[in-house]
N, C-alpha and C positions, 0 to 999 in steps of 0.2 A: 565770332564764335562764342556761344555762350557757356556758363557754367555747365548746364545740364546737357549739356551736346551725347553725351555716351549713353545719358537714359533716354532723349530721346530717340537715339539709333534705337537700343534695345528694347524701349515701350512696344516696337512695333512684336516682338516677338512673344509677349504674354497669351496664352491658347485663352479662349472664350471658354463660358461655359460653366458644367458646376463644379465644384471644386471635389475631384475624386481622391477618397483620402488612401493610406497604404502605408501602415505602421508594422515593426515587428513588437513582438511583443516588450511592453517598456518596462517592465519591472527587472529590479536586478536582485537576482538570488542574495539571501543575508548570508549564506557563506563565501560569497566572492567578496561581500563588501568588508564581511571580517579580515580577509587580506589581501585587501586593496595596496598593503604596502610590501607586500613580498617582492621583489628585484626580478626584471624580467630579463631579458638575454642581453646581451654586451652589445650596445648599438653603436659603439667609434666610439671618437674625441667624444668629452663635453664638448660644449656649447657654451662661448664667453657671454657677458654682457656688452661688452667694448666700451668701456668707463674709464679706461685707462689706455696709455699710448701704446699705439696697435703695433711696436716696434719696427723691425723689418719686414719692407714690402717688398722686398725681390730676394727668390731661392735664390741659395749659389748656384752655380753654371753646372748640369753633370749631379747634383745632390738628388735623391729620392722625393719626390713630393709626401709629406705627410701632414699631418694633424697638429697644428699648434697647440700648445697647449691656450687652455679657457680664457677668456681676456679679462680685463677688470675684476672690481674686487664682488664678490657672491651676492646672489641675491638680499637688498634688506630686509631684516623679518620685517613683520606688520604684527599692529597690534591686534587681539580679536578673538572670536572662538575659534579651534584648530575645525579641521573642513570636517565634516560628515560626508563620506563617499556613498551612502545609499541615495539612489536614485540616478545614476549614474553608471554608462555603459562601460567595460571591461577594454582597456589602452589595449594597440596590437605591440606584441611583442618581437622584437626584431633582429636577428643575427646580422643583418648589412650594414656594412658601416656608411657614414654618413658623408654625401658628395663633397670634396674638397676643393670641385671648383666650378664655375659659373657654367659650364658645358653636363655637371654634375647635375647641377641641378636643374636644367631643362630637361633631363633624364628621371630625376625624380618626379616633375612634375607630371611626367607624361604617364603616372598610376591615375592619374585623373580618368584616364579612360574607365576603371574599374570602381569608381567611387562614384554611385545614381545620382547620391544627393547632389556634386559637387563634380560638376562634367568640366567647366570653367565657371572663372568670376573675375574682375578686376580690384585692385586696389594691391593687398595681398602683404600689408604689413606684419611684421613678425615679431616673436620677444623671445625669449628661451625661459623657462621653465627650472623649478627648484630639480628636478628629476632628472634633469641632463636635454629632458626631448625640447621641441622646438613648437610652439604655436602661433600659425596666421591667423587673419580676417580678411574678411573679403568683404565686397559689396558686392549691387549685382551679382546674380549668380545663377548660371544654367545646370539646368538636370537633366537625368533621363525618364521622359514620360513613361516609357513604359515599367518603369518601377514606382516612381513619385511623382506627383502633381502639388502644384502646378508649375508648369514650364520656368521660369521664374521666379524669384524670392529675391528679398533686395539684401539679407547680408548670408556668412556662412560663415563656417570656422573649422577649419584643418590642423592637425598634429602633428607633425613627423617625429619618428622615433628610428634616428639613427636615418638610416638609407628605404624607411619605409612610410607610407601615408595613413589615415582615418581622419573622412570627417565625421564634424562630430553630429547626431542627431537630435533635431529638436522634439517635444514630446508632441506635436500634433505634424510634425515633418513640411513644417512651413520654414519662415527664416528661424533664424536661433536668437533672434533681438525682435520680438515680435511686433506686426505693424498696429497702430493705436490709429484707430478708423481711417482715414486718407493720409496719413503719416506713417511713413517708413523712415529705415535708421541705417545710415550707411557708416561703419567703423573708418575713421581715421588714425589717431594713434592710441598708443598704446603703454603699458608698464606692467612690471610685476612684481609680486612681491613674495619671498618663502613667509610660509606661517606653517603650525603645529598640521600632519598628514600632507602635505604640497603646496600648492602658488593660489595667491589668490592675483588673476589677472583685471583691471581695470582698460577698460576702451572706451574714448571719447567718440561721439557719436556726432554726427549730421543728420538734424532731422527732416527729411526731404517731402515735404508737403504733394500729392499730389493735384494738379488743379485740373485732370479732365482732358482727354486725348493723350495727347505723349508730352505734355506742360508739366512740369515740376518747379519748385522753388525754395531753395533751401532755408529756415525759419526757425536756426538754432542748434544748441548743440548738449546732447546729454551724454551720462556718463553708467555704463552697462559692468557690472563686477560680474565675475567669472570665477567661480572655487574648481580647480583644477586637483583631484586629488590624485598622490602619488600613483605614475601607473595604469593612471584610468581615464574617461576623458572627461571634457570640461564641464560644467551645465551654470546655466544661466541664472544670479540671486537675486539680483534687482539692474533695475534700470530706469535713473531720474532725470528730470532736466537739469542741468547743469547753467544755462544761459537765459534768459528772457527770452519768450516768441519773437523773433521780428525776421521782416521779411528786407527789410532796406540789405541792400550789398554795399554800401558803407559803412556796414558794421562788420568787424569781422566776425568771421567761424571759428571761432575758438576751440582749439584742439589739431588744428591741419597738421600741428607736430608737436612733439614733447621730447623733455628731455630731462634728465635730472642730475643735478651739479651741488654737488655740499650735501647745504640742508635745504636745499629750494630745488621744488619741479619747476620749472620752465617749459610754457605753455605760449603757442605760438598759433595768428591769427592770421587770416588771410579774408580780403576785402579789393572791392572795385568803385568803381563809378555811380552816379546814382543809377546810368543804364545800361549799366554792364559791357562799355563797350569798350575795354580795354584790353590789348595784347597780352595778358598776365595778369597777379592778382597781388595786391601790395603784401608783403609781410611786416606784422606786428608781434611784439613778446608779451607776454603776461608774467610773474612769477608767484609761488604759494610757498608756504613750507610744507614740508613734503608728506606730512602725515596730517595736511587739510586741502587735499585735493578738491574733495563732495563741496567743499564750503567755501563761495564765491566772495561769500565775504574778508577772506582770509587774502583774497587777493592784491596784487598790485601787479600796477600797468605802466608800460616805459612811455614816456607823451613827449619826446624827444629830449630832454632835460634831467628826468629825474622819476621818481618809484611814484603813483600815486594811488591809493583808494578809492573804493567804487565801484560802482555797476559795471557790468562788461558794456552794457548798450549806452553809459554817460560817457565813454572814452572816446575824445575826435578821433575820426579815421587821419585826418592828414597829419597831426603835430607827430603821431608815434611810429612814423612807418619807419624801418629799417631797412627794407628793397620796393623802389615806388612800383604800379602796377604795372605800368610800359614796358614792354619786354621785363615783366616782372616771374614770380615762380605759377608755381601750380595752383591749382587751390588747395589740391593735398599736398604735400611734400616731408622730406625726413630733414634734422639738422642733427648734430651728432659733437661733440666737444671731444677735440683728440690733440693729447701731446701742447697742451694752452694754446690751442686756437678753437675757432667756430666755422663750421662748415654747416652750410644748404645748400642741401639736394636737392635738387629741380629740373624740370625742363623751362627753357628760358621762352616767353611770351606763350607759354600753355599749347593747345591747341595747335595756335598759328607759328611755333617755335619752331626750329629744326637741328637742335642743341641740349646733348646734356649736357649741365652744367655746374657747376660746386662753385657757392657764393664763400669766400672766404673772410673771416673777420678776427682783429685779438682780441675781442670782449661782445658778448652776447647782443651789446646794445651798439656793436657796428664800431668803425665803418663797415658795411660790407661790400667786397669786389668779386664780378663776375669771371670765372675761369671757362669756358666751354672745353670740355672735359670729352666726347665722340659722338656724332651723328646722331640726331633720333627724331626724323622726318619721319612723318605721315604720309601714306599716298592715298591714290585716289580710290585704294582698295582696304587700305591699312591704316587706321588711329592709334598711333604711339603714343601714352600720355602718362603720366602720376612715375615716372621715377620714386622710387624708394629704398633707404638705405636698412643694412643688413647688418651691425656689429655683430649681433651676435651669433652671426653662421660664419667660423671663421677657414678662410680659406688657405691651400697650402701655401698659396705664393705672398701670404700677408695682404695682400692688396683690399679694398673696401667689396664686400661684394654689396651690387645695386639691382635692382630689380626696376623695371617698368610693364605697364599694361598695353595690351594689342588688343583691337576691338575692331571685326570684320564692321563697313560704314553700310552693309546694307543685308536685311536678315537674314536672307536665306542659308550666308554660309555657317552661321550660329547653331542652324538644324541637321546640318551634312558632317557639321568635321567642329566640335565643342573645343579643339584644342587650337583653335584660332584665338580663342577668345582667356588667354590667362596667363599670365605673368610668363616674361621673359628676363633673364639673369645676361649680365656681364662682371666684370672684376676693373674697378679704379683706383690710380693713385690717387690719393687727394695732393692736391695744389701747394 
């Protein structure tokens, strides 16, 4: 089972042809953008970060299920210009309050039916927003042709605000991280930051090379900023390489997960074999300080021993792995620092796994031990893959809410029923 296994399934479903375009109008009136920050309707709890210990995971027996309050300490400013909200479409405003448990939100996810651009997609990592709402990404990502073309687009980005959805629209209503000639950009993780008017969001990217038929190979990884202004939704400011081109799967993908601890982001890689034939993908850390993300050189890399300098593609895959590839994680996966331990989120040997699982560790740089945590087999109709952790959608019962992707293995059902294909929710203790 190879890396690209889910774009190949999907390739099959891209419509021939010319590309039929179908925009609404993109300008956005200067009197909305003058108050872009007026408060819109009461949408539930915040929405924590999870930076801090997620306290109690089990309601009393007979107690009300509600809203915890926000987890961790608030977003960090950034430094920078405060956002410009012109050019930028109008956040939906929402009285529902926001799902409090994992059945919630396979309930919220199912407005997907009424959203063209954004029918499903896989991946579906999240962050929470200076404004309380909540923003995913996605990869892959199906629509409805009879509103937008073409059938496929390789990333997306949704909002919820409170107990309601909006994706967001790109200005030629292709992807929102746009493709650079046979290179597309699949979002893996993620961060944000409040700055002067809202968040500016940062997503590490996969650049997914396309080689002709349904062959892909992923050849790096860059980093797409997002200015989210209060209220409104997001739009796209730039998007650089972050890593050197290469194509070896010995090197890792830098970015499959982030996390930030102190004054250092922690940035985690995943890698294989020279031929990719391994049950899993190793994991490796990187770390930065945290306001030189963009700046590789800023970097350091764990090589089993100790912090070192350097290129991402000079770092051996074998001295720095933390979990070997052999029934190893995903090639995306979430890790999350709660109450001084390390947790990764994963399905254990990827693909051929049939286990969720939380690798638990008391320091970033391991040991880490494998817990398998509830079921998550694949059939021979059904691809369950990329688990993904949620601190910051906090549920009533405390527990971690987790996320994985379902991907119909053959295409027809992608055209019949779009809610085969997009994130499904549970709730776990960690270990």
């Amino acid at each position: 089972m190879t890396r690209f296994l889910v774009s190949l399934l999907a390739g099959v479903l891209v419509i021939a042809g010319a590309w039929v375009g179908w925009t609404r109008p993109g300008s956005v009136d200067e009197l909305i953008a003058r108050t872009a920050d007026r408060a819109v309707e009461p949408s539930g709890a915040p929405i924590g970060m999870g930076h801090e210990p997620r306290g109690s995971r089990t309601a009393r027996p007979g107690a009300p299920v509600t809203p915890p309050p926000a987890a961790g300490s608030p977003l960090r400013p950034a430094r920078g210009a405060a956002i410009d909200p012109r050019g930028t479409d109008p956040g939906r405003s929402c009285s529902v309050p926001a799902p409090t448990d994992a059945r919630g939100m396979d309930a919220l996810f199912a407005q997907l039916d009424g959203e063209p651009r954004l029918q499903g997609g896989d991946h579906g990592g999240s962050v929470r927003l200076a404004d309380g709402r909540t923003m995913f990404v996605f990869g892959d990502t199906i629509r409805d042709t009879d509103v937008v073309s073409p059938f496929m687009v390789r990333n997306s980005v949704l909002v919820a605000n409170g107990g309601c959805l909006r994706a967001m629209r790109a200005g030629d209503d292709g992807a929102v991280i746009p493709d650079e000639g046979d290179t597309g950009y699949w979002p893996m993780s993620l961060r944000a930051r409040a700055v002067p008017g809202g968040t500016r969001v940062e997503v590490i990217t996969a650049a997914v090379r396309d080689l002709g038929g349904r062959d892909f190979e992923t050849v790096g990884s860059g980093l797409a900023t997002f200015d989210v202004p209060t209220n409104r939704m997001p739009k796209l400011v730039s998007h650089e390489p972050l890593t050197p081109t290469t194509a070896d799967p010995t090197v890792p993908t830098w970015g499959a997960a982030m996390w930030e601890s102190g004054s250092w982001t922690y940035v985690f890689g995943t890698a294989s074999n020279a031929d990719k034939t391994t049950d899993g993908w190793a994991l490796h850390v990187a770390r930065v300080p945290s306001s030189h993300l963009a700046d590789p050189s800023r970097w350091q890399y764990w090589d089993g021993s100790g912090w070192v300098s350097g290129r991402p593609d000079d770092q051996p895959a074998q001295a720095g792995r933390l979990i070997g590839p052999d029934d190893g994680v995903s090639h995306v996966l979430g890790v999350v620092e709660d109450d001084g331990s390390w947790y990764a989120i994963s399905k254990e040997g990827d693909f051929t796994g049939d286990s969720l699982t939380v690798w638990k560790s008391p320091t970033v740089t391991g040991p880490w031990t494998a817990h398998p945590v509830r079921d998550l087999e694949s059939t021979s109709r059904t691809l369950r893959y990329t688990p993904l952790p949620h601190p910051d959608l906090r549920m009533g019962s405390g527990k971690l809410l987790v996320s994985w992707s379902e991907s119909p293995t053959t295409s027809g059902p992608y055209h019949r029923d779009p809610s085969l294909y997009r994130p499904r929710f549970t709730e776990v203790d960690l270990p």
